[in-house]
DSSP file (Angstrom, degrees, kcal/mol; ACC not computed):
  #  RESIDUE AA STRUCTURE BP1 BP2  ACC     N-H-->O    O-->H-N    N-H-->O    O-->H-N    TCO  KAPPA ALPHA  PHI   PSI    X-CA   Y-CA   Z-CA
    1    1 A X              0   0    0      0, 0.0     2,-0.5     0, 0.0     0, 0.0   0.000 360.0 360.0 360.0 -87.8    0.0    0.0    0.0
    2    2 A X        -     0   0    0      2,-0.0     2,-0.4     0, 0.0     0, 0.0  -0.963 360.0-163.2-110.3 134.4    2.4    2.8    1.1
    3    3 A X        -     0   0    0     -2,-0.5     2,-0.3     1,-0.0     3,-0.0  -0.863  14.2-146.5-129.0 151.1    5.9    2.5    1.5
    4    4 A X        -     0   0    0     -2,-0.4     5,-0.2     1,-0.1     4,-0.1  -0.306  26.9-121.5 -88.8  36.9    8.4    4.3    3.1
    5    5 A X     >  -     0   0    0     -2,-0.3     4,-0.6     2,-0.1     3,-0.2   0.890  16.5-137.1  13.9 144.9   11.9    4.5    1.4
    6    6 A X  T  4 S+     0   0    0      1,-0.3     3,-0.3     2,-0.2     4,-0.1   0.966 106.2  72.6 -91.5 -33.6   14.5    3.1    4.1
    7    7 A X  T >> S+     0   0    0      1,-0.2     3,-1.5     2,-0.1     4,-1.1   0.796  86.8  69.7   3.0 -70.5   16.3    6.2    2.8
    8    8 A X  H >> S+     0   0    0      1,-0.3     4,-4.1    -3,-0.2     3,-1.0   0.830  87.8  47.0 -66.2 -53.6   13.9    8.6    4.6
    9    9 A X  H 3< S+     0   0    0     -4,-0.6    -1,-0.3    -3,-0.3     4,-0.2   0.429 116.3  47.2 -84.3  31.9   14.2    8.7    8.0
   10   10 A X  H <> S+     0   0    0     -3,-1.5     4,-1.3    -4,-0.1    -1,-0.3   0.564 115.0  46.8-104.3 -36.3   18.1    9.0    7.8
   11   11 A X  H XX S+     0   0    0     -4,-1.1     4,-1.4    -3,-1.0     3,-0.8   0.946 109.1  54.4 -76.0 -51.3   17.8   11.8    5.0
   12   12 A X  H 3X>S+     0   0    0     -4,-4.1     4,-4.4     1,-0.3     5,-0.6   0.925 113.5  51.9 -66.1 -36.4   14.8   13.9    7.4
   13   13 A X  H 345S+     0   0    0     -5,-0.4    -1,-0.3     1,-0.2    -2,-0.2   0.675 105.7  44.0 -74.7 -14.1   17.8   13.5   10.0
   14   14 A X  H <X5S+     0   0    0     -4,-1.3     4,-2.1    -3,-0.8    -1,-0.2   0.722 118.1  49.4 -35.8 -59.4   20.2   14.8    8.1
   15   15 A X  H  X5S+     0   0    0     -4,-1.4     4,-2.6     2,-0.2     5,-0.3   0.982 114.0  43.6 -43.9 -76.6   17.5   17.8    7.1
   16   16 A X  H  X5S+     0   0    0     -4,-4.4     4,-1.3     1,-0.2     5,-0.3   0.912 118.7  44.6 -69.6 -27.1   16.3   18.6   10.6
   17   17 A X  H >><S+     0   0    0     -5,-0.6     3,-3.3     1,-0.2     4,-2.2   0.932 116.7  45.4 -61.4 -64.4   20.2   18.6   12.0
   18   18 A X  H 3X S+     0   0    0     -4,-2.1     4,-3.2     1,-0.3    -2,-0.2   0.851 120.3  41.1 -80.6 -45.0   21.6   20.6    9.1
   19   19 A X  H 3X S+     0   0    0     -4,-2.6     4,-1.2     1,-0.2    -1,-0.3   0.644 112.9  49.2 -62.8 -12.8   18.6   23.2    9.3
   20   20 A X  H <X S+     0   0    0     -3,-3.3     4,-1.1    -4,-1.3    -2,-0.2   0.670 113.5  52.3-115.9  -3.9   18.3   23.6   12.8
   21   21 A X  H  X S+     0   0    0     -4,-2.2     4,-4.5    -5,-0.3    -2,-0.2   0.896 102.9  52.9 -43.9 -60.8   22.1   24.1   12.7
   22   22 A X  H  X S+     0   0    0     -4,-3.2     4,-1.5    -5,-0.2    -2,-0.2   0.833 107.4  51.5 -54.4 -38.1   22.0   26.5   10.4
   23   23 A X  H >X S+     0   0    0     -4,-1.2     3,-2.6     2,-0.2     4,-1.7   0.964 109.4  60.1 -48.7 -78.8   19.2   28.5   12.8
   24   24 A X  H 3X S+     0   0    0     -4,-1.1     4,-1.2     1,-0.3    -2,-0.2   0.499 112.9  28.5  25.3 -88.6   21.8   28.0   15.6
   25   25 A X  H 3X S+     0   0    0     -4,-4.5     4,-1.5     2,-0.2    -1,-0.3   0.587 113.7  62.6 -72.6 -15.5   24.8   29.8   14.1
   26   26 A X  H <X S+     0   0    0     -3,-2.6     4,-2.9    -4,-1.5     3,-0.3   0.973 113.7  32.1 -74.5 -52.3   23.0   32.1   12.2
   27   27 A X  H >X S+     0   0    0     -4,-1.7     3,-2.9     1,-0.2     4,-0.8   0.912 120.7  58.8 -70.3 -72.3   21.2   33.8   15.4
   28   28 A X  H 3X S+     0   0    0     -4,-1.2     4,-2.3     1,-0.3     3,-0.4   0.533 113.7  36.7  -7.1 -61.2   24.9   32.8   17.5
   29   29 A X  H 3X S+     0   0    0     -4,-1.5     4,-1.8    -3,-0.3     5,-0.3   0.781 121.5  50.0 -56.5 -44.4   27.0   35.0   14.9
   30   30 A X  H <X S+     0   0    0     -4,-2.9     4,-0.8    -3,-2.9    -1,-0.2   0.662 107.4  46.1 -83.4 -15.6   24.2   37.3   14.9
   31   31 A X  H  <>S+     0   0    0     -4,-0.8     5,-0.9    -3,-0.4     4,-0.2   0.796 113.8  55.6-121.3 -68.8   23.7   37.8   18.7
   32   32 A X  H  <5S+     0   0    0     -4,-2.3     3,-0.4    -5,-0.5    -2,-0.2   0.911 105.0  58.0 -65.1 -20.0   27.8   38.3   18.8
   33   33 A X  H  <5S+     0   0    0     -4,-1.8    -1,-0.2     1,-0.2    -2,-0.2   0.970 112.4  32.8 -64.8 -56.6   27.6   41.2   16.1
   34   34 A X  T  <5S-     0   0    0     -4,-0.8    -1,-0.2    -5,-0.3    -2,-0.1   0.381 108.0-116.1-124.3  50.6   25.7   43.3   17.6
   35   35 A X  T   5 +     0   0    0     -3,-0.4     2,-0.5    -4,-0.2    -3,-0.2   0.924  60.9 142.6  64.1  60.8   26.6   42.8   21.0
   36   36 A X      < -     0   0    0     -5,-0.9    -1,-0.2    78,-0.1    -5,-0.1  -0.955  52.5-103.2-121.8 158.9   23.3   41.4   22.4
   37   37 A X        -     0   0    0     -2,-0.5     2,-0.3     1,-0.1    -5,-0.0  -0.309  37.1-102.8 -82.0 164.3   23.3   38.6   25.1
   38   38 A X        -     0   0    0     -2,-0.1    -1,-0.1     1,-0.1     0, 0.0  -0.595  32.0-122.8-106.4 146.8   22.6   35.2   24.3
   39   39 A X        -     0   0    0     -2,-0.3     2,-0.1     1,-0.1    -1,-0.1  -0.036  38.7 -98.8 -68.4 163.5   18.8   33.7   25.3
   40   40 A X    >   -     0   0    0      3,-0.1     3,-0.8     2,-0.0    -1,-0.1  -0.478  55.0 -94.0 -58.4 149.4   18.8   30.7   27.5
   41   41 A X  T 3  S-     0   0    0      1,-0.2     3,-0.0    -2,-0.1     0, 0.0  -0.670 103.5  -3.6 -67.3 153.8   18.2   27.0   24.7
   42   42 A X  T 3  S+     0   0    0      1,-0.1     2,-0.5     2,-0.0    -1,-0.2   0.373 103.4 127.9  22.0  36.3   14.6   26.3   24.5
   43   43 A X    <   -     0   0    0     -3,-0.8     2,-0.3     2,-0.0    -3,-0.1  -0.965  53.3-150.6-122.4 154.7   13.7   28.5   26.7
   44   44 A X        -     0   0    0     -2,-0.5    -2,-0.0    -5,-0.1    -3,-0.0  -0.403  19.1-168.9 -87.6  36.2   10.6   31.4   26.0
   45   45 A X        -     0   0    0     -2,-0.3     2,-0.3    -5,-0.1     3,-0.1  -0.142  16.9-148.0 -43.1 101.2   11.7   35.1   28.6
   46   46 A X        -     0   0    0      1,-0.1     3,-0.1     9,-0.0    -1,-0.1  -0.628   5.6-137.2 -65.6 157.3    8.6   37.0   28.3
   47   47 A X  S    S-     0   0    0      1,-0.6     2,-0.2    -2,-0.3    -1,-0.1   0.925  73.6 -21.4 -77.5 -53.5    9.9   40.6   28.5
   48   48 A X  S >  S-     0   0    0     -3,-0.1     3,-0.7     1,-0.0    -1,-0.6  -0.907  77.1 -86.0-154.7 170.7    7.1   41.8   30.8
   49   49 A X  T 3> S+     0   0    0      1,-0.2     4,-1.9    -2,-0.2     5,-0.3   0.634 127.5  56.2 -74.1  -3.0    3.6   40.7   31.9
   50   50 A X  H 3> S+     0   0    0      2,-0.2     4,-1.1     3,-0.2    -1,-0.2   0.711 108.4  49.1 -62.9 -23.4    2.1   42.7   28.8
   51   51 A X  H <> S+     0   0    0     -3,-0.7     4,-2.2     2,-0.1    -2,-0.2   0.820 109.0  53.1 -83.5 -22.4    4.5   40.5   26.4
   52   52 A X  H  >>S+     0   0    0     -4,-0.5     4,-3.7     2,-0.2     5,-0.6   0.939 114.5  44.0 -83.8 -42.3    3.2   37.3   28.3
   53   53 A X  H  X5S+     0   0    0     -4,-1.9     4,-2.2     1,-0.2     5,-0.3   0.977 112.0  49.4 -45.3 -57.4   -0.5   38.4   27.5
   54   54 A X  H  X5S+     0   0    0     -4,-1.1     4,-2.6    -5,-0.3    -1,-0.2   0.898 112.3  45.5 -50.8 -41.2    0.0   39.2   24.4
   55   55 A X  H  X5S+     0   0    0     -4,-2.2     4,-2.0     1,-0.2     5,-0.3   0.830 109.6  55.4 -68.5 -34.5    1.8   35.9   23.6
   56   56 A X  H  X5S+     0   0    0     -4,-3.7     4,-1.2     2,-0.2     5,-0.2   0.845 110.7  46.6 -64.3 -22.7   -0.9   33.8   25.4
   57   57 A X  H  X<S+     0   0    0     -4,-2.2     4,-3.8    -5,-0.6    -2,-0.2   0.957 109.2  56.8 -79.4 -44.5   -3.6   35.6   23.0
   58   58 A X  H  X S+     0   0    0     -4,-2.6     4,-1.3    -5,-0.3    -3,-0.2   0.957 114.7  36.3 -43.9 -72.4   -1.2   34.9   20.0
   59   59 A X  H  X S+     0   0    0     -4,-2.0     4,-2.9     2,-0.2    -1,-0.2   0.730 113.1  51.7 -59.0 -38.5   -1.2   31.1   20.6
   60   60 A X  H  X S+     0   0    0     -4,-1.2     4,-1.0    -5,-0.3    -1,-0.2   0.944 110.2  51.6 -49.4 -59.2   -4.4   30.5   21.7
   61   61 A X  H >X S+     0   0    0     -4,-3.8     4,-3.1    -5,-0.2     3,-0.6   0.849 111.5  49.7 -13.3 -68.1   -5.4   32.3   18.6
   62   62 A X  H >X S+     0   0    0     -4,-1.3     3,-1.2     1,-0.2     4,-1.0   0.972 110.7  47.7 -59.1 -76.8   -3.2   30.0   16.6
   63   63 A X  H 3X S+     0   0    0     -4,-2.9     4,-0.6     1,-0.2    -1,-0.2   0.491 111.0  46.7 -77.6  10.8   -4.5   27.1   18.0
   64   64 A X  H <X S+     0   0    0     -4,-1.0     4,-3.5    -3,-0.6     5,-0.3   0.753 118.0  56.7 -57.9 -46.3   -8.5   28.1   17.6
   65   65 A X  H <X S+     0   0    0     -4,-3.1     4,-1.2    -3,-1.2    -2,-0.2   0.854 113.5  32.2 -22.5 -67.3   -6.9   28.9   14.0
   66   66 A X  H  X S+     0   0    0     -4,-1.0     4,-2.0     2,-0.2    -3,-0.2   0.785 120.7  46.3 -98.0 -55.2   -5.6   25.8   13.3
   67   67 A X  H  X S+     0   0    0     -4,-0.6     4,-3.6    -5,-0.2     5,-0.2   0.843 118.5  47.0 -68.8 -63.7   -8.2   23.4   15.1
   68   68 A X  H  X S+     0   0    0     -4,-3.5     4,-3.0     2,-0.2    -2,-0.2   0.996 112.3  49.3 -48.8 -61.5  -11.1   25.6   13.4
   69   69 A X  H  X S+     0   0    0     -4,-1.2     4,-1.6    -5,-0.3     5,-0.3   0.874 114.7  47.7 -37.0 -63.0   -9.3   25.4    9.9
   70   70 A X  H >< S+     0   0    0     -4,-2.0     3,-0.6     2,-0.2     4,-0.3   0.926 111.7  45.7 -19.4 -79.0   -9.0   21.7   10.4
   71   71 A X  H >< S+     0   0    0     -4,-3.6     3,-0.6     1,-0.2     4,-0.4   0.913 118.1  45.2 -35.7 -62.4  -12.3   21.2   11.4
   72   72 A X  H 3< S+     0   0    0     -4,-3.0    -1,-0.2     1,-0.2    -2,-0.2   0.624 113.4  43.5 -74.1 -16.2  -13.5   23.4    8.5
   73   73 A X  T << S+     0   0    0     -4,-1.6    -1,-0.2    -3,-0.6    -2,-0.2   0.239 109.7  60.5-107.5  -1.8  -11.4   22.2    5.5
   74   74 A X  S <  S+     0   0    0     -3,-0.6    -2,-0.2    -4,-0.3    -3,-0.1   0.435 103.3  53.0-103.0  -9.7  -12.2   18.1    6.8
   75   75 A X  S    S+     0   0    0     -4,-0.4    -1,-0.1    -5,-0.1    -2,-0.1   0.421 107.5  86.5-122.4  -6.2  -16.1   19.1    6.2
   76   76 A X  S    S-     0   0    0      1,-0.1     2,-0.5     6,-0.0     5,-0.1  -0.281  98.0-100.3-101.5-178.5  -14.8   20.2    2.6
   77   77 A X    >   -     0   0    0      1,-0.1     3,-0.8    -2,-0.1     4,-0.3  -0.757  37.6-130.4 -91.7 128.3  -14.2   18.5   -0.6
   78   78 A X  T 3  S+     0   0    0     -2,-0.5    -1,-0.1     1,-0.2    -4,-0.0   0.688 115.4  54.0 -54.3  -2.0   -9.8   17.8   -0.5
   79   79 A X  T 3  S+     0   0    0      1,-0.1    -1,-0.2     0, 0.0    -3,-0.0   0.877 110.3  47.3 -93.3 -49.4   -9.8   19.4   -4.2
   80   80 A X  S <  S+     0   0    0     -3,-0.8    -2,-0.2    -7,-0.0    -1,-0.1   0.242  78.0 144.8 -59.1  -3.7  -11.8   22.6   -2.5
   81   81 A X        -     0   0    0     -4,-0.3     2,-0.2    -5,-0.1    -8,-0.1  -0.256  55.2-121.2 -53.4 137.0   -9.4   23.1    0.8
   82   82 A X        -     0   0    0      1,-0.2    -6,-0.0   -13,-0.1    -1,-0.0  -0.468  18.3-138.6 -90.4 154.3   -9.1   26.9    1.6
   83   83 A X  S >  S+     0   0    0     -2,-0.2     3,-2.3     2,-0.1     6,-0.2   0.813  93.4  56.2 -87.2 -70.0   -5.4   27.5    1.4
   84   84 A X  T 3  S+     0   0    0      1,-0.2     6,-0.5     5,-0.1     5,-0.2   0.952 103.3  61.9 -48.1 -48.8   -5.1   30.0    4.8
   85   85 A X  T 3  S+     0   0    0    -16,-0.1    -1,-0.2     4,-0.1   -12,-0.1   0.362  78.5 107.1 -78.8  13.0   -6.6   27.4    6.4
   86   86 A X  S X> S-     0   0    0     -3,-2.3     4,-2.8   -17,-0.1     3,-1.9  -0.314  71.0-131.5 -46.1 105.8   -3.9   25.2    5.7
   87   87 A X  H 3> S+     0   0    0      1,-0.3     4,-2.5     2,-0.2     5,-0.1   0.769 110.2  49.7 -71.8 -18.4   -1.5   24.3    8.8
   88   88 A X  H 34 S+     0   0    0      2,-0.2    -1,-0.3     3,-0.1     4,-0.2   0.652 109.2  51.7 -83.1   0.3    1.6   25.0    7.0
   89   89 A X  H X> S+     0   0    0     -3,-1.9     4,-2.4    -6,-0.2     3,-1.5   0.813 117.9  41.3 -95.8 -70.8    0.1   28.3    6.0
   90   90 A X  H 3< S+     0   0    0     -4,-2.8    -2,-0.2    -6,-0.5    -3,-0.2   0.865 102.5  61.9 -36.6 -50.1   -0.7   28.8    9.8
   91   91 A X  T 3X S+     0   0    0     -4,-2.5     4,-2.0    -5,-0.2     3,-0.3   0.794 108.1  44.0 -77.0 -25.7    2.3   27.7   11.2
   92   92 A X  H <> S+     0   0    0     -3,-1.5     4,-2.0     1,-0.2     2,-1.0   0.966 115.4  51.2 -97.3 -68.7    4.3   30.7    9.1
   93   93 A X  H  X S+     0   0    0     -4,-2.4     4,-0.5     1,-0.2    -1,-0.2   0.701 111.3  47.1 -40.2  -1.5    1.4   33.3   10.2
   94   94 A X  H  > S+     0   0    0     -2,-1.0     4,-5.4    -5,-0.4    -1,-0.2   0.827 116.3  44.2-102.9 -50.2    1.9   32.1   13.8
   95   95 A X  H  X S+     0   0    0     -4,-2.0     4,-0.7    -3,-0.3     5,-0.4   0.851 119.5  42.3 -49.5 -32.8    5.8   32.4   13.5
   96   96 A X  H >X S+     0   0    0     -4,-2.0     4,-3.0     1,-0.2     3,-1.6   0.978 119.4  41.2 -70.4 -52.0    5.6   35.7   11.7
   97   97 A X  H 3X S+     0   0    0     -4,-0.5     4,-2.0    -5,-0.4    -2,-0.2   0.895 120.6  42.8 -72.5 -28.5    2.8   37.3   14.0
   98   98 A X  H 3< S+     0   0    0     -4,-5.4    -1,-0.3     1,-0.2    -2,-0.2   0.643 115.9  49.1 -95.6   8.7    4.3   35.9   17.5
   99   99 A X  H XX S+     0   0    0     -3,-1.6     4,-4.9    -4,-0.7     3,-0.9   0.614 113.8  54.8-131.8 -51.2    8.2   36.8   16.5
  100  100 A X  H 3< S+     0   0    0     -4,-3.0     4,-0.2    -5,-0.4    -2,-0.2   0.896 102.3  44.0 -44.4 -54.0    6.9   39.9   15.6
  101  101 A X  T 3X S+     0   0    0     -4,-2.0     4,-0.8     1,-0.2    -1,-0.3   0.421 110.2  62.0 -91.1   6.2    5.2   41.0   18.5
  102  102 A X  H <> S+     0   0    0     -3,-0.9     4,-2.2     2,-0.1    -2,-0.2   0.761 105.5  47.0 -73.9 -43.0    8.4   39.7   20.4
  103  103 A X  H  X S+     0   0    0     -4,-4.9     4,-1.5     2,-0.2    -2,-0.2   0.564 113.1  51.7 -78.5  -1.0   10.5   42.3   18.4
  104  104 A X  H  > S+     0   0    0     -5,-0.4     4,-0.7    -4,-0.2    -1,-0.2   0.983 108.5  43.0 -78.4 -52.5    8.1   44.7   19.2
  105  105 A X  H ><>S+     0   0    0     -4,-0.8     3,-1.7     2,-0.3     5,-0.7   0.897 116.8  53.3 -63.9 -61.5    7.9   44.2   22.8
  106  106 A X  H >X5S+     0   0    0     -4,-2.2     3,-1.3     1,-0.4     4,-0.7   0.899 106.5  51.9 -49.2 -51.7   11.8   44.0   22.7
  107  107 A X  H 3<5S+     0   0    0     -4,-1.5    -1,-0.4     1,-0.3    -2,-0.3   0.711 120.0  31.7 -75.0  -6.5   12.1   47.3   20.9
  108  108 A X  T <<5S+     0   0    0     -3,-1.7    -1,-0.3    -4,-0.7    -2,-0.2  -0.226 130.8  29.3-122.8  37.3    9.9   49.3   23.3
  109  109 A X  T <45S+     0   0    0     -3,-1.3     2,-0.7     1,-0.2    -3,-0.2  -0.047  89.1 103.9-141.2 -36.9   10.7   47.5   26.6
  110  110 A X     << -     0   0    0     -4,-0.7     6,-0.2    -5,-0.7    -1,-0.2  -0.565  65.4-130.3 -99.2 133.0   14.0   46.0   26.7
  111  111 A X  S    S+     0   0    0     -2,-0.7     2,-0.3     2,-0.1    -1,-0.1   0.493 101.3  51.1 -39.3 -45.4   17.2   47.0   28.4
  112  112 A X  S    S-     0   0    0      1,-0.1     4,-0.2     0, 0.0    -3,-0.1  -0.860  72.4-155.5 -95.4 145.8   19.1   46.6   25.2
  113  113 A X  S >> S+     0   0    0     -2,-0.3     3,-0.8     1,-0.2     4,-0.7   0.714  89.1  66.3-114.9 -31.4   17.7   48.5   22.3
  114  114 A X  T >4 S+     0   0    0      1,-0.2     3,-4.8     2,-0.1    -1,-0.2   0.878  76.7  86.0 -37.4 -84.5   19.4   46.1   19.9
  115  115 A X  T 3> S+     0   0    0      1,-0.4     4,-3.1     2,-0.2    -1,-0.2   0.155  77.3  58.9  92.6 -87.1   17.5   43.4   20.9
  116  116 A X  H <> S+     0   0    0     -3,-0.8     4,-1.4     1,-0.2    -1,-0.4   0.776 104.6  58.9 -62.4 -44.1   14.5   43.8   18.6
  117  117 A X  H <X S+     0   0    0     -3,-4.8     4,-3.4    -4,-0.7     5,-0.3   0.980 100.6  50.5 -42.5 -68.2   17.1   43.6   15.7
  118  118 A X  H  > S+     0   0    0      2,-0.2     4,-3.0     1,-0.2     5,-0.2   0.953 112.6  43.3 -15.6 -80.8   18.3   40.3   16.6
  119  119 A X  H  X S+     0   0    0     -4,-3.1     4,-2.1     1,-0.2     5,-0.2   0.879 118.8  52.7 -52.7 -37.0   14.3   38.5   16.9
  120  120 A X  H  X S+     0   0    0     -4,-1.4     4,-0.6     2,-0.2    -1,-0.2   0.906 117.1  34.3 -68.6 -47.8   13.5   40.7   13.1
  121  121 A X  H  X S+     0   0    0     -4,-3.4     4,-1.5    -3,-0.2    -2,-0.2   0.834 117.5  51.2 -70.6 -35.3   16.7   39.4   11.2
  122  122 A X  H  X S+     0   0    0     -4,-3.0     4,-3.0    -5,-0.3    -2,-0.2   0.949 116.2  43.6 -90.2 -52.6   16.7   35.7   12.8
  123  123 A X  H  X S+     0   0    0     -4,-2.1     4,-2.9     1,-0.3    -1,-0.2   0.807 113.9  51.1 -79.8 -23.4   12.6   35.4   11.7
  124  124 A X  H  X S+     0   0    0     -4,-0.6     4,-0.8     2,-0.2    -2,-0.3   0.952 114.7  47.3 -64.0 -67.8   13.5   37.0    8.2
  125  125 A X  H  X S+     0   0    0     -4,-1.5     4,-1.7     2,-0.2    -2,-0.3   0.721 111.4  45.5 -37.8 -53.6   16.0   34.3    8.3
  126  126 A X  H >X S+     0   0    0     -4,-3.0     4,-1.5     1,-0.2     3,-1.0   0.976 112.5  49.2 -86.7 -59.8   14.0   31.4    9.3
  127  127 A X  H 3< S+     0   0    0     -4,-2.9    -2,-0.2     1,-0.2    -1,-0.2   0.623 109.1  49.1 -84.2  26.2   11.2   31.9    7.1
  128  128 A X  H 3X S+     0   0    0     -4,-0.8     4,-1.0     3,-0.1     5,-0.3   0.864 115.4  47.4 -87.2 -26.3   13.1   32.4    4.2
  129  129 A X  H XX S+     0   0    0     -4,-1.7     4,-1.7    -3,-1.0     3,-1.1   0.957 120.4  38.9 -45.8 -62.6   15.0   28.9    5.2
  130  130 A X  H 3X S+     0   0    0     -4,-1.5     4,-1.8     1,-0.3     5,-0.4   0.900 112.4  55.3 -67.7 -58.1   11.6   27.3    5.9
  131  131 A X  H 34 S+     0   0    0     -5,-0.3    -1,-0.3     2,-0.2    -2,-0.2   0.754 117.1  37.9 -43.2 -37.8   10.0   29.0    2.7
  132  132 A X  H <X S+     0   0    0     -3,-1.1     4,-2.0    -4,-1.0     7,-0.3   0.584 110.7  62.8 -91.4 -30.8   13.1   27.4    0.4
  133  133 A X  H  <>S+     0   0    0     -4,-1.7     5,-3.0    -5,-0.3     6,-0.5   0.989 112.2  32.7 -57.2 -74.0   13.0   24.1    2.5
  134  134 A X  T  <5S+     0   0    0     -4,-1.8     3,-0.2     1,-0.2    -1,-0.2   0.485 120.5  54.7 -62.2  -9.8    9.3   23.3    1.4
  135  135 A X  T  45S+     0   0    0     -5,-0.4    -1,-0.2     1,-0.1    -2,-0.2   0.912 109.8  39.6-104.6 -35.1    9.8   24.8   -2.0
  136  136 A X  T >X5S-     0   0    0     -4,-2.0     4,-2.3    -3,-0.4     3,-0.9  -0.176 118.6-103.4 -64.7  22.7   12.9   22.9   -3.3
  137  137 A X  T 34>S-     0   0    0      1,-0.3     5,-0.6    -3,-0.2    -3,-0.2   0.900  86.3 -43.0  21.1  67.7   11.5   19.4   -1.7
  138  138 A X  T 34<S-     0   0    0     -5,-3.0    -1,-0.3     1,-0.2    -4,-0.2   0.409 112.1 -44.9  87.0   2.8   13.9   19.8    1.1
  139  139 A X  T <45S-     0   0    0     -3,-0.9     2,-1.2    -6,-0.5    -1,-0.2   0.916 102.9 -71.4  94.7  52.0   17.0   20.8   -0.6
  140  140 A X  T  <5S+     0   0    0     -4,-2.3    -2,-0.2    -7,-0.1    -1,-0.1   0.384 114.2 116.4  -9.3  24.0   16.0   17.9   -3.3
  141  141 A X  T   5       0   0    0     -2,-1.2    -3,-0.2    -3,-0.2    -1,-0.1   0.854 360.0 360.0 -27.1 -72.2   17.0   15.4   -0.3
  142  142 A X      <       0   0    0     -5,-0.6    -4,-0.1  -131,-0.1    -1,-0.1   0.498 360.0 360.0-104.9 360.0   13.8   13.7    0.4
């Protein structure tokens, strides 16, 4: 029925290492340029409790977004699927809009003014990565 190439999940681990490298060093190099200090790994520092509202409204959003969309494009014909409502569609509105209101927050709250640069170039950076990933089938990899 469907088969998996024994190939793949060695290639997708190759992908996600070599991409999520690249994120890595880009913001690392970028951080030491213009002097700003480097975030904790996996971790989320609201700037204040106005950034953490705003980011709980953001995500919540996304996943009503995303849930609805679902919901609403499964009741539809699969030739007829609304596009926005599309999770890969979402998932780059969620990055954009919540990265966004992180550099916002940064540039009008936070101690260093830089800051705001950093979060603006690095999401400009990941979704052109992400945008070239899914448009070249993976860096013609998988």
């Amino acid at each position: 029925m469907y088969v998996i190439d024994p190939m793949f999940w060695p290639k997708l681990l190759l992908l996600v290492t070599i991409v999520g490298a690249s994120m890595y060093f880009f913001e690392l190099g970028l951080r030491k340029w213009l002097k700003v200090e480097k975030k904790k790994f996996f971790s989320y520092n609201h700037i204040n409790d106005k950034h953490k509202k705003v980011d709980w409204t953001i995500r919540i959003g996304f996943l009503v977004a995303i849930l609805g969309g679902g919901t609403f494009n499964m009741t539809r014909d699969p030739m007829e699927w609304l596009w926005f409502l599309e999770p890969w569609f979402l998932l780059f509105v969620f990055i954009g809009v919540s990265e966004s209101a992180r550099a916002f927050m940064e540039w009008k709250y936070a101690e260093n003014r830089r800051a705001y640069m950093v979060t603006i170039i690095h999401l400009v950076f990941v979704l052109i990565l992400l945008f070239t990933v899914i448009n070249t089938d993976f860096f013609w990899i998988l």
